[in-house]
Backbone bond lengths (Angstrom), bond angles and torsions (degrees), N, CA, C in turn:
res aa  C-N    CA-C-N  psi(-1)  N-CA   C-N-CA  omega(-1)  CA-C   N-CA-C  phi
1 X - - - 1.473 - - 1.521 108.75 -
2 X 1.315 122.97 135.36 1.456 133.78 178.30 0.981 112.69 -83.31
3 X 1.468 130.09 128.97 1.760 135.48 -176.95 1.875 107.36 -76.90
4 X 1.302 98.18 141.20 1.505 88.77 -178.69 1.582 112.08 -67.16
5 X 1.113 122.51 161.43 2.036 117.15 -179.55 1.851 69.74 -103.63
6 X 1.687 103.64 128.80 1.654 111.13 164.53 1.215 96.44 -89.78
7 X 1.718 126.43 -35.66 1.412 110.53 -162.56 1.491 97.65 -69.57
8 X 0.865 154.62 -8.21 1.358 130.18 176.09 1.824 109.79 -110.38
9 X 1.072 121.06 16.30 1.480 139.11 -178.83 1.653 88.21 -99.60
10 X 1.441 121.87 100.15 1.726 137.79 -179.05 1.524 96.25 -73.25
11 X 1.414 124.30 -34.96 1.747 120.07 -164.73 1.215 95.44 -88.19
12 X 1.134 139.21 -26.55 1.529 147.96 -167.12 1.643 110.49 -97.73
13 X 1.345 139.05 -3.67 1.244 138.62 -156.71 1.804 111.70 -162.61
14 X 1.255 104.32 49.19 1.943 101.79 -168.92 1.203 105.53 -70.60
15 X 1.448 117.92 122.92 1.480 139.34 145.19 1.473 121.79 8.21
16 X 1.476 110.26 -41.41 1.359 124.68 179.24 1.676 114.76 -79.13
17 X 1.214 118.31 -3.75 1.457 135.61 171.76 1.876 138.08 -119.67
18 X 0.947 118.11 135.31 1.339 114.89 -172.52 1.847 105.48 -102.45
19 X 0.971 88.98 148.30 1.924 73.55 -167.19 2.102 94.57 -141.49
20 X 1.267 74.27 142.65 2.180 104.59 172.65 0.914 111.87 -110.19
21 X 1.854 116.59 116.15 1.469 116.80 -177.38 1.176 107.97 -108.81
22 X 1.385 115.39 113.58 1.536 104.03 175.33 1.239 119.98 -92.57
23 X 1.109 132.90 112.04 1.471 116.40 177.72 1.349 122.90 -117.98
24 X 1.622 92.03 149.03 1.360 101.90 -149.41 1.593 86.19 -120.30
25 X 1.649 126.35 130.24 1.001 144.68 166.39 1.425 111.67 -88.94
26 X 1.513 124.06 121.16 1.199 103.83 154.92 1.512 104.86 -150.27
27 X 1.417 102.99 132.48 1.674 119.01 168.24 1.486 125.10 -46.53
28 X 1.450 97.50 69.05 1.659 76.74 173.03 1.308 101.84 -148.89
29 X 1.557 114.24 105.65 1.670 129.21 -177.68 1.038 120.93 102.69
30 X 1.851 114.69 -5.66 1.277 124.70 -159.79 1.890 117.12 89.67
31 X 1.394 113.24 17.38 1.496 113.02 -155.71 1.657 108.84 -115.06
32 X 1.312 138.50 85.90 1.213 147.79 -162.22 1.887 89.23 -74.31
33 X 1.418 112.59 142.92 1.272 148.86 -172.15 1.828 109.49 -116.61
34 X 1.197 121.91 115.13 1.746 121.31 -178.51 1.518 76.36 -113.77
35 X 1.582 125.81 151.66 1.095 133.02 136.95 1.789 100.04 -137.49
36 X 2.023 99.93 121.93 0.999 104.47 157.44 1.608 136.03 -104.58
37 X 1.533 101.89 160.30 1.481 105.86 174.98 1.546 113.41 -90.07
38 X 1.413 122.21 153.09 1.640 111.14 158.28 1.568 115.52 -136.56
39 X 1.227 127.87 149.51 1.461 121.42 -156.18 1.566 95.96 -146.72
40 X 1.248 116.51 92.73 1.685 134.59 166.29 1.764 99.77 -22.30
41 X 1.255 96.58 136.69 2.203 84.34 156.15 1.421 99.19 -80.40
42 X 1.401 95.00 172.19 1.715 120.22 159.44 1.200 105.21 -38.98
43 X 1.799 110.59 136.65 1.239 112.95 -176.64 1.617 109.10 -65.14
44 X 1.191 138.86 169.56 1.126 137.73 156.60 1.822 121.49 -69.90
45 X 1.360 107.10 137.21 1.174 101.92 179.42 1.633 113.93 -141.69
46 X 1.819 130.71 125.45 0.889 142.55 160.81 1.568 106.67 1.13
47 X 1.325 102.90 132.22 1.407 130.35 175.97 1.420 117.78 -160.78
48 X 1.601 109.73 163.90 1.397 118.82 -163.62 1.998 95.34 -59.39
49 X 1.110 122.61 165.57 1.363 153.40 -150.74 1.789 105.25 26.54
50 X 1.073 118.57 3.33 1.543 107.00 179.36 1.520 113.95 -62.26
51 X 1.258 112.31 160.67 1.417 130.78 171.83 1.889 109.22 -80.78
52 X 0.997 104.60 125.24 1.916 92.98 167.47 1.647 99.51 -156.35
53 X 1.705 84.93 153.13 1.703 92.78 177.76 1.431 98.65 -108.36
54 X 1.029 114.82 161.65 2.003 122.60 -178.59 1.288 115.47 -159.07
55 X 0.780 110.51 124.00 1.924 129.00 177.99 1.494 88.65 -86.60
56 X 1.632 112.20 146.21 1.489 107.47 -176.17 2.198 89.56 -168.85
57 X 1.112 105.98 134.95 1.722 133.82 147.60 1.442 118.82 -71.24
58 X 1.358 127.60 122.54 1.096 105.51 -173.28 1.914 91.07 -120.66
59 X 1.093 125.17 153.99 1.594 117.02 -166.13 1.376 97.71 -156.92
60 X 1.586 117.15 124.91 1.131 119.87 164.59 2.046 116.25 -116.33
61 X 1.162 104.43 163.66 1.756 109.84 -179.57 1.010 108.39 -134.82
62 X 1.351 122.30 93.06 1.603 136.90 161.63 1.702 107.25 -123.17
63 X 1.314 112.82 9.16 1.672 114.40 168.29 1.573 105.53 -113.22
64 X 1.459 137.78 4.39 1.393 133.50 -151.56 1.739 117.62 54.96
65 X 1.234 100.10 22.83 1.825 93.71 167.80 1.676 89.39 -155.51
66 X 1.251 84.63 126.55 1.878 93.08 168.88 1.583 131.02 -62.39
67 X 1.907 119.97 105.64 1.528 109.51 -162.77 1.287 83.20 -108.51
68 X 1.311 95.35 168.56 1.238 127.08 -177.23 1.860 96.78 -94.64
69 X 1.447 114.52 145.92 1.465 131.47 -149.51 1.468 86.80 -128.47
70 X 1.353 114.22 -58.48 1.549 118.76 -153.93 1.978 95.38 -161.46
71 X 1.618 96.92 163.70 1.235 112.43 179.69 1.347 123.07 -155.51
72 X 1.267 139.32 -149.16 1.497 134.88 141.17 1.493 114.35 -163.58
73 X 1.714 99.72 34.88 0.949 122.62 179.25 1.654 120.35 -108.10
74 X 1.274 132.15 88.20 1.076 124.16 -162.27 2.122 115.35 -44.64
75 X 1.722 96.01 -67.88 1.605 101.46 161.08 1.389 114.53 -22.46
76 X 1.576 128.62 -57.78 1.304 109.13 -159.46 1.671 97.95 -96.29
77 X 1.578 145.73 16.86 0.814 123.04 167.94 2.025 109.76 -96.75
78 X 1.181 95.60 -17.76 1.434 118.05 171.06 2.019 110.45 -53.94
79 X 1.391 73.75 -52.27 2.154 85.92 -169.44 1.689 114.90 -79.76
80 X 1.586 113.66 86.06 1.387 102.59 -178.43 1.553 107.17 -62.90
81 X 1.460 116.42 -52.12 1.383 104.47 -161.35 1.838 119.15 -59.13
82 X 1.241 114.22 -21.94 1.623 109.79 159.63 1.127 100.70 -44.90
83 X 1.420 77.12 -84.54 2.222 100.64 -168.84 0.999 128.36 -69.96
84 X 1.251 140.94 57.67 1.369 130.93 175.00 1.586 111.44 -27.60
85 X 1.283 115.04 145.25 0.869 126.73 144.13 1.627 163.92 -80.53
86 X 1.306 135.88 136.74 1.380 129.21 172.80 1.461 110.98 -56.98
87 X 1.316 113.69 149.68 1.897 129.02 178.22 1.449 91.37 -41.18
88 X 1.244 112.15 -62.55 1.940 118.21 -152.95 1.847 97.36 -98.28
89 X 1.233 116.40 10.21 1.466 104.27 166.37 1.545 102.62 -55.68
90 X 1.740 104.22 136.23 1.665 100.62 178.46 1.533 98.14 -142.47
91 X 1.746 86.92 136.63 1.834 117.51 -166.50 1.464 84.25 -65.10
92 X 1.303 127.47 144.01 1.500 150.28 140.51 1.916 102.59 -92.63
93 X 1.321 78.61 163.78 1.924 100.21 168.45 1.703 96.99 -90.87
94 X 1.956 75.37 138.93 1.597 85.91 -170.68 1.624 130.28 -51.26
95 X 1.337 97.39 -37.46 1.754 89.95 157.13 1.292 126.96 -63.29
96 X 1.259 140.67 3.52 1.319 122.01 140.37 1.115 124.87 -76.13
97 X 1.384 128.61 -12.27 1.486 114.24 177.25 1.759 101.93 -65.29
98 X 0.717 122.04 172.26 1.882 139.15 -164.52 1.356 125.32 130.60
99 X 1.685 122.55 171.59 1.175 126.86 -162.44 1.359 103.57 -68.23
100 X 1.338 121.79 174.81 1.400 137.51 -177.45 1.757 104.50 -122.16
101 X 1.626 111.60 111.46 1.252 118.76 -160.98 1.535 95.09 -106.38
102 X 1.025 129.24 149.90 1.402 130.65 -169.30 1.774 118.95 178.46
103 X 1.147 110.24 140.52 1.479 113.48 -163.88 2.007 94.53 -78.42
104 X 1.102 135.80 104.96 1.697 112.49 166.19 1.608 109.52 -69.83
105 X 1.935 64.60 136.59 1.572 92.85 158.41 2.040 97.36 89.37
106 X 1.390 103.54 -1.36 1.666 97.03 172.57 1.482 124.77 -97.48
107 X 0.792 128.17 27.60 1.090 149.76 170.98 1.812 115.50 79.04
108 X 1.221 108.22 2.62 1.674 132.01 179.55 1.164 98.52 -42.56
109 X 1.244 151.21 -58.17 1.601 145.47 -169.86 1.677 108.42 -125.13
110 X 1.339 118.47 160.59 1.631 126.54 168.23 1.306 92.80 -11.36
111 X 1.475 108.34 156.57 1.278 137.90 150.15 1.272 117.18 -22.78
112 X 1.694 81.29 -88.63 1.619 111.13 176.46 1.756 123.05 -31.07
113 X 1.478 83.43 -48.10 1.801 80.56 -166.60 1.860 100.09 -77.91
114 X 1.479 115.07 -35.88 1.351 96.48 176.60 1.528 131.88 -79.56
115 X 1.255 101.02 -4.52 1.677 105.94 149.99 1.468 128.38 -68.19
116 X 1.416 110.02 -38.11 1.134 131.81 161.28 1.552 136.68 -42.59
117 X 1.107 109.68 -68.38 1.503 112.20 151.51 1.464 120.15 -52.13
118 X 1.202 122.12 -50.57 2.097 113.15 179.20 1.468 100.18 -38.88
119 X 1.393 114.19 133.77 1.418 129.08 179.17 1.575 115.79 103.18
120 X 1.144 92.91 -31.88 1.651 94.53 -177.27 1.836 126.99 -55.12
121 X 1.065 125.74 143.45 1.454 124.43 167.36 1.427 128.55 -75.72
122 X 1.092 130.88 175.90 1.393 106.32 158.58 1.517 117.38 -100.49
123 X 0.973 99.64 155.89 1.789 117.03 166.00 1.917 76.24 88.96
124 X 1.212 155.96 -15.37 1.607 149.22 158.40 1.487 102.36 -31.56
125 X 0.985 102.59 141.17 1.990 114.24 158.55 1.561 103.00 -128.54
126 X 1.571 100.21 132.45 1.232 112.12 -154.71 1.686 95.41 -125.17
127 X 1.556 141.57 144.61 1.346 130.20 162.90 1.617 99.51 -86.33
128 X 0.752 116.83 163.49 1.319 130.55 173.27 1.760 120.58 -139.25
129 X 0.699 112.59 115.11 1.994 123.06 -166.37 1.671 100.56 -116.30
130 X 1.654 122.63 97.61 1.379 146.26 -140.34 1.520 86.07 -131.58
131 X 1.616 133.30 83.79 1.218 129.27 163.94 1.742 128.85 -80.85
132 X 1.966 130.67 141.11 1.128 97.73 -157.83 1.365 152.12 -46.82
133 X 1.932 121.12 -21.24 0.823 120.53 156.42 1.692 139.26 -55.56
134 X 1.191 108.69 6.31 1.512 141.38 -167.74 1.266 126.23 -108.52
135 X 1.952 96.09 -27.33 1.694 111.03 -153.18 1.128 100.23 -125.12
136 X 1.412 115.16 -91.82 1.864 133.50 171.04 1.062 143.38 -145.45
137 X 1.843 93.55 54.79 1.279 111.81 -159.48 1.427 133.80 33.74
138 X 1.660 99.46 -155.25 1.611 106.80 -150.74 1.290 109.95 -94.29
139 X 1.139 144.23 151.16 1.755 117.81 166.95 1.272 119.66 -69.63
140 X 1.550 107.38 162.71 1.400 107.66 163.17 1.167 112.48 -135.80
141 X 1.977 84.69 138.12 1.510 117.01 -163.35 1.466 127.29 -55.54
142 X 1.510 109.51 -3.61 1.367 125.93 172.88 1.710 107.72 -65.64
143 X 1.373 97.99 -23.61 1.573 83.44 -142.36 1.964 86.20 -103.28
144 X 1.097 129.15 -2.48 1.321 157.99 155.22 1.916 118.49 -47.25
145 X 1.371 111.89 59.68 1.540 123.02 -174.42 1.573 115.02 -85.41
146 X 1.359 123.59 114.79 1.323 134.14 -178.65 1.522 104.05 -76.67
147 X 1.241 109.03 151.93 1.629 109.20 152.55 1.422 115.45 -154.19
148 X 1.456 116.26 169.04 1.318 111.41 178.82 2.052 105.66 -90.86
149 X 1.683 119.80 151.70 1.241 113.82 176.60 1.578 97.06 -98.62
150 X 1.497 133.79 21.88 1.618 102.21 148.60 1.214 89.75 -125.64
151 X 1.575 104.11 142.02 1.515 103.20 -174.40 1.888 107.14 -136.30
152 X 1.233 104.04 136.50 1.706 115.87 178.19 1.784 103.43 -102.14
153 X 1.871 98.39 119.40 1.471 101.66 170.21 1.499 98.64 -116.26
154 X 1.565 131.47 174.19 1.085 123.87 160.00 1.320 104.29 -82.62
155 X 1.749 93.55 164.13 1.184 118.13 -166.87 1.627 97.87 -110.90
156 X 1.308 158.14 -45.40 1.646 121.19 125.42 1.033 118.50 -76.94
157 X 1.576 103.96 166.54 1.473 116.69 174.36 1.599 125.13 -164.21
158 X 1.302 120.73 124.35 1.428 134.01 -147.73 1.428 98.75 -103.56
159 X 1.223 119.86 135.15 1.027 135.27 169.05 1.555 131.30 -162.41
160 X 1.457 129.58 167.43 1.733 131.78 -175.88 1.696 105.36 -33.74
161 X 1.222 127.84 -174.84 0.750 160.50 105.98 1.546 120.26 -18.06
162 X 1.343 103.51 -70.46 1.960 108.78 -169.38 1.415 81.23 -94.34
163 X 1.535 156.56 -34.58 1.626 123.41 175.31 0.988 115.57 -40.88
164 X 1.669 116.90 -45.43 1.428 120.71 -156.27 1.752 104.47 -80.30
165 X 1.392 121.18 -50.48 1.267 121.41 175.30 1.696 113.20 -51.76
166 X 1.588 120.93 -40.66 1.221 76.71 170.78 1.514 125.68 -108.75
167 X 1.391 115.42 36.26 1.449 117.68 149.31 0.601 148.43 -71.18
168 X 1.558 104.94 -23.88 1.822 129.89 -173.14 1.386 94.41 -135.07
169 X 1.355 134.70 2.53 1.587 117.83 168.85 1.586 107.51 59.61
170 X 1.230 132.44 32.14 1.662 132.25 156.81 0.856 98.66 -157.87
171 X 1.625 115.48 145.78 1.437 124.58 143.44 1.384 150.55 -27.76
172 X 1.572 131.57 111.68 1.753 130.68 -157.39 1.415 93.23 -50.13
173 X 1.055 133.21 148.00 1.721 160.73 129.90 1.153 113.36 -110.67
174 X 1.357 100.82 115.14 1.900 107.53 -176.98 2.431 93.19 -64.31
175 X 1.045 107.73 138.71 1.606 120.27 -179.74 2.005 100.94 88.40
176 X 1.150 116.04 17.49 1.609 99.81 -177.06 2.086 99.00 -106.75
177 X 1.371 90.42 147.39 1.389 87.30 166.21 1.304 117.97 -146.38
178 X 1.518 121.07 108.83 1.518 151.00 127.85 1.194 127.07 -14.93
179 X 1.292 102.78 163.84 1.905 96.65 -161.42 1.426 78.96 -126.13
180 X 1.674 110.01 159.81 1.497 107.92 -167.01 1.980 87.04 -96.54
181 X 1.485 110.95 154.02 1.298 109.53 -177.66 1.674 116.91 -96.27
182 X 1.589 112.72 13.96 0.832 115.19 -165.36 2.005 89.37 -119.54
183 X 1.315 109.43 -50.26 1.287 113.63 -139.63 1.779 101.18 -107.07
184 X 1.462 115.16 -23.53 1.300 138.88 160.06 1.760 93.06 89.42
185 X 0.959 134.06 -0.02 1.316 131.13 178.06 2.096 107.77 -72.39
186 X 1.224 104.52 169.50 1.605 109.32 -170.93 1.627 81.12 -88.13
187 X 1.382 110.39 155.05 1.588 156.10 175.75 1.675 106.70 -122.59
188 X 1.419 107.25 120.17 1.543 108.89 178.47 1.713 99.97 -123.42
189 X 1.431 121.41 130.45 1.085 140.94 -179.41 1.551 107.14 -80.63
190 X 1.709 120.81 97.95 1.243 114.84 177.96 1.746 122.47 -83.36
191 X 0.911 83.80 -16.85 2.243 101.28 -172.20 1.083 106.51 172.29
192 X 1.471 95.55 135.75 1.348 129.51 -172.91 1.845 100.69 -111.74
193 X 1.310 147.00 135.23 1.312 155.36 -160.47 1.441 110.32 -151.33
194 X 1.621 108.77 70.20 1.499 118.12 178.95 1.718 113.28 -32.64
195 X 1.259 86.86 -63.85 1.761 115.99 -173.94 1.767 99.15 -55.17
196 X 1.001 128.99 -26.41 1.468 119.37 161.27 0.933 122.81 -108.48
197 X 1.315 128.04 -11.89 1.216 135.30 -169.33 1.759 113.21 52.85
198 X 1.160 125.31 74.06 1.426 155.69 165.57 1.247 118.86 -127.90
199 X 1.513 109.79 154.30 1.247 113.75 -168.38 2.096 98.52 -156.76
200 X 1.197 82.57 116.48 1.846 90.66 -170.24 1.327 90.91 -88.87
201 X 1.686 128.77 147.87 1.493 117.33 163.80 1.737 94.41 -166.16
202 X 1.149 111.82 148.98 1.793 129.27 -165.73 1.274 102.85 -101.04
203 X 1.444 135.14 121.08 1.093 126.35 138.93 1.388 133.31 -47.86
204 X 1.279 137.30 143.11 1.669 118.06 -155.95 1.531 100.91 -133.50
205 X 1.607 138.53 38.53 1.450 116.20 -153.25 1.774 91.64 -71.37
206 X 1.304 114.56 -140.73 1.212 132.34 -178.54 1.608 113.30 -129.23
207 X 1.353 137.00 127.74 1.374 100.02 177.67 1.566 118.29 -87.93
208 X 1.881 107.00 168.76 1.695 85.93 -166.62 1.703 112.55 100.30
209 X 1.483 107.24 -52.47 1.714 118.75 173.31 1.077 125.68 -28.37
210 X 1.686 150.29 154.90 1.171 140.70 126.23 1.602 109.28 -113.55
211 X 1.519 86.63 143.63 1.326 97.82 -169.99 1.415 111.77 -137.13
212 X 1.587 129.57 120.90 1.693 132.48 -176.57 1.353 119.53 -70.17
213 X 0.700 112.91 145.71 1.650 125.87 -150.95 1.873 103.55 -148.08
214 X 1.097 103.88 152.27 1.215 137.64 178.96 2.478 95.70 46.23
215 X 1.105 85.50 11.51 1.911 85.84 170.55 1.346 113.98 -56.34
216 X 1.324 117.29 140.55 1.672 134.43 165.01 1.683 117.72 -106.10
217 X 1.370 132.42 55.62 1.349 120.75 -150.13 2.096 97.63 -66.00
218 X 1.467 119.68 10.06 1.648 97.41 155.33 1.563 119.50 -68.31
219 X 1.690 103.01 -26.08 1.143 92.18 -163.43 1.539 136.67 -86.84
220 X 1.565 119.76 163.66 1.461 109.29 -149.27 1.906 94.81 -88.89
221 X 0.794 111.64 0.41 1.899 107.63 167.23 1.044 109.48 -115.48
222 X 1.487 130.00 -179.42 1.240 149.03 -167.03 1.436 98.91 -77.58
223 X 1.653 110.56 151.62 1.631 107.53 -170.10 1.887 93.54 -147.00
224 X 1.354 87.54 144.56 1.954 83.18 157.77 1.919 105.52 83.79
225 X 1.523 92.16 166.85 1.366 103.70 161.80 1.244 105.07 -148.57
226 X 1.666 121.40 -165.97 1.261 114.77 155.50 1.742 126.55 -113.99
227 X 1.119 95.72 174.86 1.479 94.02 174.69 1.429 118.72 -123.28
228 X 1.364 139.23 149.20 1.472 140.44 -178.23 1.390 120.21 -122.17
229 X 1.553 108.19 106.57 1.563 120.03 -179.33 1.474 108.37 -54.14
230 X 1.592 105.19 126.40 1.553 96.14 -170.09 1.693 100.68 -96.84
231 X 1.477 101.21 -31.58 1.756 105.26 -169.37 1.698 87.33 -164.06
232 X 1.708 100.10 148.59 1.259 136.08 156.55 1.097 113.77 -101.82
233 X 1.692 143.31 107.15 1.284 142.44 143.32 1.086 114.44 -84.22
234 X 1.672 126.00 132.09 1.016 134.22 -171.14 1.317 104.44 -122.54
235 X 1.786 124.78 19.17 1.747 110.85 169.95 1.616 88.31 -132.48
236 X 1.272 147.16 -12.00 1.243 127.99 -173.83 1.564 116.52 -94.25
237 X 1.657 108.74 169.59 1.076 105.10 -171.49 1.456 125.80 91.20
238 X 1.224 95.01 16.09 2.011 103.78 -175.91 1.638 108.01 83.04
239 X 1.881 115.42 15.97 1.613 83.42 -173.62 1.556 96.64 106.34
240 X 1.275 138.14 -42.16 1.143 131.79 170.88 1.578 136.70 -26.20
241 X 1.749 94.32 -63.24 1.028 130.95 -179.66 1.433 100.50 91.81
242 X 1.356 140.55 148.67 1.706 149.84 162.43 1.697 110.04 -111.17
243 X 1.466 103.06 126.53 1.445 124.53 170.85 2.038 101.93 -94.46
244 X 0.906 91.53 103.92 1.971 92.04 179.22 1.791 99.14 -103.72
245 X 1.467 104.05 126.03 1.544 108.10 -178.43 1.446 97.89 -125.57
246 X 1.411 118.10 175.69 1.574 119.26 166.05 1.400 91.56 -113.63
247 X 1.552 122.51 -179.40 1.359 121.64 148.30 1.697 101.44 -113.44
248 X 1.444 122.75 149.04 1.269 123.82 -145.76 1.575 91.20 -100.25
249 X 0.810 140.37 64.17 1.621 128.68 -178.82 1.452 115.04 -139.44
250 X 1.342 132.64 148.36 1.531 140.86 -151.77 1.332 111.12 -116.29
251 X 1.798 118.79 162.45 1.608 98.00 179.99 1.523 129.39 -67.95
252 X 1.481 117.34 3.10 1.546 142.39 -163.88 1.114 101.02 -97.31
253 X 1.138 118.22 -0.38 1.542 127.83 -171.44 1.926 110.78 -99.83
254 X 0.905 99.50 -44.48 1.563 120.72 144.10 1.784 102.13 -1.10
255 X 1.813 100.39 106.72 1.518 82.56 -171.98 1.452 154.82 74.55
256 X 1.646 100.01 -25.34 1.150 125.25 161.07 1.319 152.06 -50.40
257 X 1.711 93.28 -38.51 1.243 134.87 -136.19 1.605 116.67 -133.86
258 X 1.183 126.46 87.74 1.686 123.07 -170.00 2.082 104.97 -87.54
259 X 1.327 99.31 170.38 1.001 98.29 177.43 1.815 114.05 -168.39
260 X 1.388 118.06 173.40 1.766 109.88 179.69 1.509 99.52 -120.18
261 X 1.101 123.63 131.72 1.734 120.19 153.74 1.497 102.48 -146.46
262 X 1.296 90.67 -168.29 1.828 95.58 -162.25 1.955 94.25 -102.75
263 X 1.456 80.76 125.37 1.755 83.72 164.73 1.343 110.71 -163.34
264 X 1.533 111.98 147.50 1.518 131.83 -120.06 1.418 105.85 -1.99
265 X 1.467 109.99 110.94 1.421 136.47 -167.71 1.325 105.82 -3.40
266 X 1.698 113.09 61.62 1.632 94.32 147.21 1.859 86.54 -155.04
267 X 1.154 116.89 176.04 1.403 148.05 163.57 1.652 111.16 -58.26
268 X 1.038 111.41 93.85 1.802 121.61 -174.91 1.588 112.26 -128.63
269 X 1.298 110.05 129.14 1.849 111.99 171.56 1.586 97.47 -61.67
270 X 1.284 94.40 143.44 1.865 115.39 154.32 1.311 116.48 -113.77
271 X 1.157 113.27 171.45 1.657 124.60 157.36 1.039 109.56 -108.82
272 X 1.453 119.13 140.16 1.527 118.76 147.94 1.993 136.84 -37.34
273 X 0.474 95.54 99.27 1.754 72.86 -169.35 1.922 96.19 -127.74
274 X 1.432 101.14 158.61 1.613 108.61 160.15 1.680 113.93 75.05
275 X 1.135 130.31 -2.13 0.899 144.65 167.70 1.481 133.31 -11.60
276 X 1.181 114.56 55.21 1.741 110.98 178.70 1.294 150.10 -135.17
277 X 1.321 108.43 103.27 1.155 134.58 -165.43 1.340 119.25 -49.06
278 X 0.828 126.58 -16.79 1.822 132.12 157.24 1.594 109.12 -53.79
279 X 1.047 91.03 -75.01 1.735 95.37 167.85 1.492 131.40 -90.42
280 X 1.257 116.89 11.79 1.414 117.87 139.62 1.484 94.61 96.26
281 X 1.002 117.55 4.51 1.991 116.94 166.43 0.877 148.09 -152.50
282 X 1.280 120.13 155.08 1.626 123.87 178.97 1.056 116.23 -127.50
283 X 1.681 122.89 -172.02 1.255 129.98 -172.76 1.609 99.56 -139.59
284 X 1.902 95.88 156.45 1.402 111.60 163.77 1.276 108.34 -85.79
285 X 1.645 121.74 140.39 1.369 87.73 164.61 2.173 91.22 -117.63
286 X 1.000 110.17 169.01 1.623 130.95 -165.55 1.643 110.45 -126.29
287 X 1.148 94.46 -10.52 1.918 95.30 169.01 1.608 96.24 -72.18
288 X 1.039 112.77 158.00 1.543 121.42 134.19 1.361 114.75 -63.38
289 X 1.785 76.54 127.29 1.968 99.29 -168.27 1.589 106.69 -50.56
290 X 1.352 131.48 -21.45 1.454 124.65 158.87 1.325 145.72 -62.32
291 X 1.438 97.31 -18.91 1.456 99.67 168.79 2.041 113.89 -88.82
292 X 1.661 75.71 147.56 1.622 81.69 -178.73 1.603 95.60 89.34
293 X 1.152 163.66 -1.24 1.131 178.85 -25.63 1.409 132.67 127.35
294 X 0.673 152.41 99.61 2.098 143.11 -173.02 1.828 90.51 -90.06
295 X 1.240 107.78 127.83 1.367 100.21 178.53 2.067 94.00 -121.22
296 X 1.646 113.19 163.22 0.715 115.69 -178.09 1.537 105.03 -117.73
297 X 1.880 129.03 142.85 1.185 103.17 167.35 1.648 93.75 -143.81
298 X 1.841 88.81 148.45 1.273 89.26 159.14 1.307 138.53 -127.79
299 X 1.556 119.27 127.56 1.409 130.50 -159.16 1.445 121.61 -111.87
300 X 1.275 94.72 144.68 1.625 111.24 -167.29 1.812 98.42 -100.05
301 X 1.434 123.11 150.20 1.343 98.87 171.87 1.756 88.34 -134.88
302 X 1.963 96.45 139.34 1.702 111.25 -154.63 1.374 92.35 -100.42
303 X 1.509 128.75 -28.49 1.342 139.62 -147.41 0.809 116.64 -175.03
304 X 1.922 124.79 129.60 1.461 128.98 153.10 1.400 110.59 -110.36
305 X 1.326 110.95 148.38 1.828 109.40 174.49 1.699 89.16 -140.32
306 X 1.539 113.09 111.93 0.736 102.55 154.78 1.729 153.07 -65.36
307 X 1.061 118.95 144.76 1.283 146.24 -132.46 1.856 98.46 -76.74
């Protein structure tokens, strides 16, 4: 009987394998016995210019419970009670959830995370711990606005012509009333004074009221809080009159809580941050809620093609 040649048998011997033939002869009937071994190489593992796809959680903890920020996991952006969420986590359409394709080691994502992945296998799930020097940096303290939560505005208030237009985006008419763009309460136009160019007009909340403030209804997360008129005086202040409101929010709120106001003259999200009601304040903050941050992620790896 003729032994098969395996090395030249292509279906029997793939390229991708190194193989030990032991053979074992034995006399019995005339009937020769091959038993082979086969031994996989080393799996492949992520390296600088390779191609890889990765499914990944991204989770940050600046509330004492770890939310989820970002994903590319449709399921887990679906499942709050797993995943909690971050304030500014934002729902996409389900076809955007998908893998994350990226060259390693090219500078295509954070630092962190593309250091992170080199080494990895595929089908591995790896945590990854991406601190800000790693991620997106530090904040800056510029962009970091305090305020007090009881706050005194007047209750009239005189001003140009062009102040008022572009606060309220129309022209003064003494009898018109405007909605304030800050405070959402009605604005009543008492006199208008071409010849001086003045413009008298009343803030009007209600007392008792709550009213939402700093809301974005484009946006795809939760926005705003409210505020509660505590008192209208209409003789103090020189004649002014004082509107005193609180803003209604707790120290748990801390982070919680997104919002829009104007800073350096344009329309920018904040975060809540710092929150304390003992002493009566908090802050906007205007970074992206990631900077200054240690974020955690965890990644799946779907595919390597080397590079």
């Amino acid at each position: 009987m003729k032994l098969k040649d395996l090395s030249k048998d292509e279906s029997a011997l793939s390229t991708k394998f190194w193989v030990v033939v032991v053979v074992l002869i034995m006399v019995a009937a005339g009937t020769f016995v091959v038993v082979g071994y086969i031994s996989p190489d080393p799996p492949q593992k992520a390296a600088m210019g390779d191609q890889v796809s990765v499914d990944y959680i991204g989770y940050v903890n600046v509330t004492g419970t770890p939310q989820v920020f970002d994903t590319s996991i449709w399921s887990v952006a679906l499942d709050n009670d797993t995943y909690p969420k971050a304030a500014w986590f934002t729902m996409r359409a389900q076809s955007a959830y998908k893998p994350l394709n990226f060259t390693a080691g090219n500078g295509q994502v954070v630092v962190g995370f593309d250091q992170g992945v080199l080494g990895m296998e595929e089908d591995e799930t790896k945590t990854i711990i991406i601190t800000p020097d790693q991620g997106y940096g530090q904040m800056d303290t510029t962009k970091l606005i305090s305020f007090d939560l009881s706050v005194d505005v007047p209750l009239f208030v005189q001003s140009t012509q062009a102040v008022f237009k572009a606060k309220f985006g129309v022209n003064a008419v003494t009898g018109l009333t405007v909605r304030d763009p800050n405070y959402k309460w009605d604005v009543s136009v008492l006199n208008v004074d071409a010849l001086a160019d003045t413009v008298l007009y009343k803030n009007m909340p209600s007392p008792g009221e709550k009213y939402l403030v700093y809301n974005n209804p484009s946006s795809t997360f939760a926005t705003g809080w409210f505020i509660k008129i505590d008192s209208v005086n209409t003789t103090n202040d020189n004649g002014n009159g004082t509107i005193t409101f609180t803003h209604q929010v707790e120290d748990v709120d801390s982070w919680d809580m997104c919002g829009y106001d104007t800073f350096a003259s344009q329309t920018s999200m904040f975060v809540l941050i710092d929150v304390d009601t003992a002493n009566g304040t908090a802050v906007k903050n205007f970074n992206g809620p990631l900077l200054g941050n240690t974020m955690t992620f965890e990644v799946t790896m779907l595919d390597i093609t080397s590079g």
